[in-house]
N, C-alpha and C positions, 0 to 999 in steps of 0.2 A: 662201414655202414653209412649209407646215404644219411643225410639229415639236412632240413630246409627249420629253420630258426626263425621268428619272425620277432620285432620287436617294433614302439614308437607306436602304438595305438593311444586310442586315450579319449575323454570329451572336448569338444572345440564348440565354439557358439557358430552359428552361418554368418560364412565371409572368412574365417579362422582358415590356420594353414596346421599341415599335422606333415612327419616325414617318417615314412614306416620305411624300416632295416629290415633283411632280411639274409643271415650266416649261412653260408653254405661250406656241406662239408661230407668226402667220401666220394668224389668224383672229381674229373679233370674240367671244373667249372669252367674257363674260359670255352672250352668246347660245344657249349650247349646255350639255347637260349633259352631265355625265363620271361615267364610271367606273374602275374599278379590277374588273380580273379577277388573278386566277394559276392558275399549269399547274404542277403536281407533276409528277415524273416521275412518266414512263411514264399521265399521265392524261390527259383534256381538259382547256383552259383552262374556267374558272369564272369566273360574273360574281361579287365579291366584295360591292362598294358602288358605288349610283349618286346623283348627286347635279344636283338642279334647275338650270336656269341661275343661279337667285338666290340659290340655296340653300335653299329653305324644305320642300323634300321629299328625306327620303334613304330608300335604301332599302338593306335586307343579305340576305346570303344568309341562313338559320336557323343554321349552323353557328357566324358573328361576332356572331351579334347577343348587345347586352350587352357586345363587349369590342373591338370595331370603333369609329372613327368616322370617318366622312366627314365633311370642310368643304371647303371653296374662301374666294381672297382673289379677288374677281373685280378689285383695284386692283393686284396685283401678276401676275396671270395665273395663278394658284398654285391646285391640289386636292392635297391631304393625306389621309392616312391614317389615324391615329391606333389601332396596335394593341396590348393590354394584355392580358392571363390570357394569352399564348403559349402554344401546343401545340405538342407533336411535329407534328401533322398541317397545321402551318398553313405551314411549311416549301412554298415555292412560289418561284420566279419571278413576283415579282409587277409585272403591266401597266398602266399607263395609257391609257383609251383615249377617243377623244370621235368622233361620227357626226356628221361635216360633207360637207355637197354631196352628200347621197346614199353615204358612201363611209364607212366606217370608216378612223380614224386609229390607230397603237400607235406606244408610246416602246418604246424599246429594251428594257426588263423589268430590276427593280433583285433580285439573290438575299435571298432571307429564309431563313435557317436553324434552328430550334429545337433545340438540342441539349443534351445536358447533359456 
């Protein structure tokens, strides 16, 4: 059974750094690329970072880039987040997701809060 884990949410003030985890498990992860979306209230989810199977290509939305980072451990099954300048606006439900068998997969979603 596929399963996408998400961990490392939490409150940060702005300008604060937070590092979301996210387990994967139930699939030949190095195979597949992942992302990371979040949903604000009251918005659509947002594709945030996405990252190659090997890792050698990521990509961001315009509004992270500069203070985002995508990696993956393809030896422990692990994509990361790495996020740093925290905004008000970055305050999300943030998702893990990977597109296996034709299907999109989501973890549970870890809260990120920016507040002061």
């Amino acid at each position: 059974q596929l399963q996408l884990v998400e961990s490392g949410g939490g409150w940060v003030q702005p300008g604060g750094s937070l590092r979301l985890n996210c387990g994967a498990s139930g699939f030949t992860f190095s195979l597949y690329a992942m992302r990371w979306y979040r949903q604000a209230p009251g918005k659509e989810r947002e594709l945030v970072a996405s990252i190659s199977d090997l890792g050698s290509i990521t990509n961001y939305v315009d509004s992270v880039k500069g203070r985002f980072t995508i990696s993956r451990d393809n030896a422990k099954n692990t994509v990361s987040l790495q996020m740093n300048s925290l905004k008000f606006e970055d305050t999300a439900v943030y998702y893990c997701s990977a597109f296996v068998r034709s299907r999109d997969y989501w973890g549970q979603g870890t809260q990120v809060t920016v507040s002061s």
